[in-house]
C-alpha positions in Angstrom: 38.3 2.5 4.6 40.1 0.6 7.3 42.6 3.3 7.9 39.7 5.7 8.5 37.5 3.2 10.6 40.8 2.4 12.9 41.0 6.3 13.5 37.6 7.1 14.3 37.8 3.7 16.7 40.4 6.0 18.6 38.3 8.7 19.8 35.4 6.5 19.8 36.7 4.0 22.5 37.6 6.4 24.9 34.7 8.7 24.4 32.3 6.4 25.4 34.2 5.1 28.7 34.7 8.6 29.8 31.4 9.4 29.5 29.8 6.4 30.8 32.4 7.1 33.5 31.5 11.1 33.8 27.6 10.0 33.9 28.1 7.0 36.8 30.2 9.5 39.1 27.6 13.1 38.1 24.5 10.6 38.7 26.0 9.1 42.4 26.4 12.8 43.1 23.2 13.5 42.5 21.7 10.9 44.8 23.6 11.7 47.6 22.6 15.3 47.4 19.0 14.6 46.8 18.9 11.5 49.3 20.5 14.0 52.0 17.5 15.7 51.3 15.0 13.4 51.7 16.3 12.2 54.8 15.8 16.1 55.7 11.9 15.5 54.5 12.5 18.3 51.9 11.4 15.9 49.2 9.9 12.6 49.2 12.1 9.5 48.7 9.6 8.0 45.5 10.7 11.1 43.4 14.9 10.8 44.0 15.3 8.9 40.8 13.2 10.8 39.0 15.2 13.9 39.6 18.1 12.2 38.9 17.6 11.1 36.2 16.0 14.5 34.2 19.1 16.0 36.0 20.9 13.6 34.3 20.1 14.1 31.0 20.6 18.1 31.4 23.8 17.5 32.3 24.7 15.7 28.9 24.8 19.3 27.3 27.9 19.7 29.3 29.0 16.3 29.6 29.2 15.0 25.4 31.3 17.9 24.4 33.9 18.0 27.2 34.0 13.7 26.8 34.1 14.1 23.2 36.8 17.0 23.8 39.2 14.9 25.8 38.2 11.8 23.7 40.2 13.5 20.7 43.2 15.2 23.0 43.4 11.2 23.9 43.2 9.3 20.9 45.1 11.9 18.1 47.6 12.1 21.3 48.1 8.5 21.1 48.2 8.0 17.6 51.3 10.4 17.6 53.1 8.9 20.5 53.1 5.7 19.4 54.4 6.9 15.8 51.7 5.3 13.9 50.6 8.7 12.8 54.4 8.9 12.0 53.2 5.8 9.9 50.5 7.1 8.3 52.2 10.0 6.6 55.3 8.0 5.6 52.6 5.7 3.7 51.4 9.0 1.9 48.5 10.4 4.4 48.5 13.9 4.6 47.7 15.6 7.7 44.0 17.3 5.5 43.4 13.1 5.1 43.4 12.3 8.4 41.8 15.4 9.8 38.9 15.0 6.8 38.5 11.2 8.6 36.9 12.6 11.5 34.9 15.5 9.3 31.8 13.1 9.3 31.9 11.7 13.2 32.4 15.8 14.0 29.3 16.7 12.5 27.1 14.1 13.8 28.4 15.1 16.9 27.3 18.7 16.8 24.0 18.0 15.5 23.3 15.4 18.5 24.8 18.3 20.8 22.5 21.0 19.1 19.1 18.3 19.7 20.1 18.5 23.3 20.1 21.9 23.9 17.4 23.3 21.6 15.2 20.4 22.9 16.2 17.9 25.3 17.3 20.8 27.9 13.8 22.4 28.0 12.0 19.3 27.8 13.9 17.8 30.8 14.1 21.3 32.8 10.0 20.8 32.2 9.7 18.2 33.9 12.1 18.3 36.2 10.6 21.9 37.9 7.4 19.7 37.1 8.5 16.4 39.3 10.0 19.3 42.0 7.2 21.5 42.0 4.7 19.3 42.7 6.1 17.5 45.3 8.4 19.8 47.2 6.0 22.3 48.7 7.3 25.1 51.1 6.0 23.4 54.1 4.5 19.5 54.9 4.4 17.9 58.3 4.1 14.6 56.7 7.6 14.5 55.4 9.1 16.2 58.7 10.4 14.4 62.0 10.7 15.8 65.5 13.4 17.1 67.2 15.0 18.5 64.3 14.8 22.6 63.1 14.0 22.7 59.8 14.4 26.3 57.7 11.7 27.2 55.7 11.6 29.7 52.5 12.6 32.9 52.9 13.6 33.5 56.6 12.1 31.1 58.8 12.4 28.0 60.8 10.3 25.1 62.5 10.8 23.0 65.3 8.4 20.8 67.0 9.1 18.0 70.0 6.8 15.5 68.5 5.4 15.3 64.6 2.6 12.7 63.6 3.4 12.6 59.7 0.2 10.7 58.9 -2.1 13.1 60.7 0.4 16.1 59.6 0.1 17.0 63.3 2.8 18.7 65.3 3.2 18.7 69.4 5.1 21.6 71.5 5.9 23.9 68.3 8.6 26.3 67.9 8.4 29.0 64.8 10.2 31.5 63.5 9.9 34.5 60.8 11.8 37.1 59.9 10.2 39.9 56.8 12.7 42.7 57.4 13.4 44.1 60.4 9.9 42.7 61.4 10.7 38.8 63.8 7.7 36.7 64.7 8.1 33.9 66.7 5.0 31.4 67.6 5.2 28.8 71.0 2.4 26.4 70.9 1.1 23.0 72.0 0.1 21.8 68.5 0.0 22.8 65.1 -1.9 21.0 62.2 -1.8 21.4 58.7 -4.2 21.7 56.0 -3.8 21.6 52.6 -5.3 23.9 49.8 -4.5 23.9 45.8 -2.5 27.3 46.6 -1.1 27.4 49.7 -0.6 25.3 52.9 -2.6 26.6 55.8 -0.9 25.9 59.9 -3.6 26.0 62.7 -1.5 26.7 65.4 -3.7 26.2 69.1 -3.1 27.5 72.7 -0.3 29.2 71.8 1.8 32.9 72.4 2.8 35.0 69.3 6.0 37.6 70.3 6.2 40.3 67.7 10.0 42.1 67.7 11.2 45.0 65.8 14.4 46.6 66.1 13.9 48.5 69.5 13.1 44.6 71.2 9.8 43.3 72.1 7.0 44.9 70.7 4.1 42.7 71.6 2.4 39.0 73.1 -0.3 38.1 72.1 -1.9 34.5 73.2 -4.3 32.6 70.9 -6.3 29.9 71.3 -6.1 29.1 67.6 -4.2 30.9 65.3 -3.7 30.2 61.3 -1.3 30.9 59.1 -0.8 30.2 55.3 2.1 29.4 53.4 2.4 29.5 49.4 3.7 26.8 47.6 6.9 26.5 46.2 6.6 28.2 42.6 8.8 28.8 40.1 11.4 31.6 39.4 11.6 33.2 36.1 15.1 32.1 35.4 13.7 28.9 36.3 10.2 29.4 33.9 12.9 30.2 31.1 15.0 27.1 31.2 12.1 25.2 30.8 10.5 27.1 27.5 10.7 25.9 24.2 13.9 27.6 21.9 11.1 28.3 19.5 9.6 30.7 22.4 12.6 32.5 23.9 12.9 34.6 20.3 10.1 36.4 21.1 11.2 37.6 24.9 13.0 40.4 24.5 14.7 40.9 28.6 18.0 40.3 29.4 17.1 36.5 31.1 15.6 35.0 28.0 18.7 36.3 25.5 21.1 35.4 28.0 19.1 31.6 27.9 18.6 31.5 24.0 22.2 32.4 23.8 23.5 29.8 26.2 21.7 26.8 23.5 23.4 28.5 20.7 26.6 28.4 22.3 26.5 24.9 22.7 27.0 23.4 19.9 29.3 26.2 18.3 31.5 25.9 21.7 31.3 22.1 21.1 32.7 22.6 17.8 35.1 24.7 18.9 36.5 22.5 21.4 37.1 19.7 19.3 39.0 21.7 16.6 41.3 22.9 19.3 41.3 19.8 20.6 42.7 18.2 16.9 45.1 21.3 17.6 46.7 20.6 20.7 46.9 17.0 20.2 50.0 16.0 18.2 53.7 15.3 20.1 56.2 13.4 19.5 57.2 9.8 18.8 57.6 7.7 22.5 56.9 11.2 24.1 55.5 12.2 27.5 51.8 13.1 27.0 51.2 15.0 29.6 51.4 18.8 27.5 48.3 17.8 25.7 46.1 16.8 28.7 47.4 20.0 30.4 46.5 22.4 28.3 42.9 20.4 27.6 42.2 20.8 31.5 43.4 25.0 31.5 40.9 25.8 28.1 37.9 23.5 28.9 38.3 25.4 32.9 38.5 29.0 31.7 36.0 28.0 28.4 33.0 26.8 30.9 33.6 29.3 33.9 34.2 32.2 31.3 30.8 31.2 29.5 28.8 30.7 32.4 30.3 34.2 33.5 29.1 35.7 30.3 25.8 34.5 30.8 25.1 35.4 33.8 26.7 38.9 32.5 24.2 38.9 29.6 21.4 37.7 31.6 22.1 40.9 34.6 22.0 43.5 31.4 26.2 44.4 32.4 27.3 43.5 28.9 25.8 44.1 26.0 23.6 40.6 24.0 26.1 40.3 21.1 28.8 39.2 20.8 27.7 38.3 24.9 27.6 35.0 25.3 29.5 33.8 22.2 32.8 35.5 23.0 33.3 31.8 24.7 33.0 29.8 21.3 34.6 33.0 19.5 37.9 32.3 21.2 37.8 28.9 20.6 37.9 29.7 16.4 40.7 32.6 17.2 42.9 29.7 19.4 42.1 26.5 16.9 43.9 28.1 14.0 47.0 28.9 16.1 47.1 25.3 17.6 47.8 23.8 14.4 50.5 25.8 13.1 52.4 25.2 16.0 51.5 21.9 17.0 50.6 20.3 13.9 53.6 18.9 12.4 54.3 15.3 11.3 57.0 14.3 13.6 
């Protein structure tokens, strides 16, 4: 019982500082990225945390299994190197005993990876398109400064000399749209906005309006008030799809929602996966370099994630077809586990 506790302590320990490690470095990430975007005014400050932190907790989907992953190359490495595996099977372990050890702490592993991704991914995707929805509209004076261009959706931009956030008034403005070939550009003294449940409306007053098309200048027109409504930011489908519960993506039948339901299933069997080739690649010898390991970790968790976000996005386009489609990624895993222990797998 010692023995078994000892060995578990040695992927435990380093699990946990990697991914407390993995989480501190992905989290400042995030708050530089979204803090550049407040100071941009295309989100308020108040909701940063909050979409770090739903961000966050998507990310542990990914995060857990390649910690847990590395964890094992680390600890079963170690074990080897400094002979006490040597140790153990000189004291009549057997390479199924130690490997049954860590049966128990692998399957509690996959089930807490399986919760995520069946349920904590659409829950947090909720409300994070929730938090982002409902405060990051397509256009608000109140979060904007002046003297700055600022694109809008689609093909557009906004400049104005002088911006009064609390009246969500603009002075001396400067817009641009482009819808095809078709470029409208709006010069005015002031612009105010007015907000409705569905869109955002601009009153722009004494103003010109050029119209272009391809052959040049097509018309000017000058207004002495002139409105225009935007629509709010609203979600994409992909978007609407991360966000559904499991139990509702069995019944979609497009490419999107396979490619989705797929993706959660993967999870945990990739998780798996990745720890049994991890037990594979792990053993070296006695007081030897451990570098080999570590290596060939990096080189399969690269080409597993990149080759199943590739196949999702595959799946999810209609270019290959649903099955195997997503789970080739997981699928090589099992084909490459067995192979890694008969030729690393030795007691040394």
């Amino acid at each position: 019982m010692i023995l078994k506790t000892y060995l578990r302590q040695q992927i435990l320990k380093p699990f946990f500082l990697v991914s407390l490690t993995l989480s501190v470095i992905f989290a400042i990430y995030l708050l530089g990225r979204y803090l550049a975007k407040a100071a941009e005014g295309e989100i308020p400050v108040q909701v940063v945390l909050k979409l770090v932190g739903w961000r966050l907790l998507i990310a542990q989907e990914i995060l857990l299994p390649v910690t847990f992953f590395f964890a094992i190359v680390f600890g079963v490495n170690r074990l080897f190197r400094k002979a006490e595996m040597l140790a153990l099977f000189a004291c009549g372990f057997e390479e199924k005993d130690v490997l049954k050890t860590f049966i128990p702490l692998i399957f509690f592993f996959i089930f807490i990876v399986a919760g995520i991704s069946f349920f904590l991914r659409p829950y947090a995707w909720k409300h994070f398109f929730h938090t982002k929805v409902q405060f990051e509209k397509t256009f608000d004076l109140s979060r904007l400064k002046g003297g700055i261009f600022y694109k809008l959706t689609g093909e557009g931009t906004f400049f104005a000399e002088k911006i009064e956030p609390y009246q969500k008034r603009a002075v001396e403005v400067f817009l641009y749209q482009r819808e095809g070939e078709n470029v409208k550009v709006i010069r005015a003294k002031e612009c105010i906005q007015r907000d409705f449940p569905e869109k955002i409306v601009l009153t722009f007053r004494e103003g010109r309006q050029y119209e272009f098309q391809n052959e040049g200048l097509v018309m000017i027109s000058e207004f002495e008030s002139f409105s225009l409504p935007l629509p709010r930011s609203l979600r994409t489908h992909e978007e609407r799809l991360k966000a559904l519960p499991s139990k509702k993506l069995f019944g979609l039948k497009d490419s999107k929602a396979r490619a989705e339901i797929e993706w959660r299933f993967a999870a945990p069997l990739g998780a798996l996966g990745l720890i049994l080739l991890g037990l594979g690649i792990s053993p070296s010898r006695p007081r030897e370099k451990g570098g080999r390991p570590f290596v060939l970790a990096l080189l399969i968790f690269v080409f597993y994630f990149y080759g199943q976000v590739v196949l999702k996005k595959a799946v999810a386009q209609g270019k290959i077809p649903p099955l195997p489609g997503i789970f080739w990624a997981p699928l090589s895993l099992f084909f490459l586990a067995p192979l890694s222990f008969l030729i690393f797998w030795r007691p040394k």
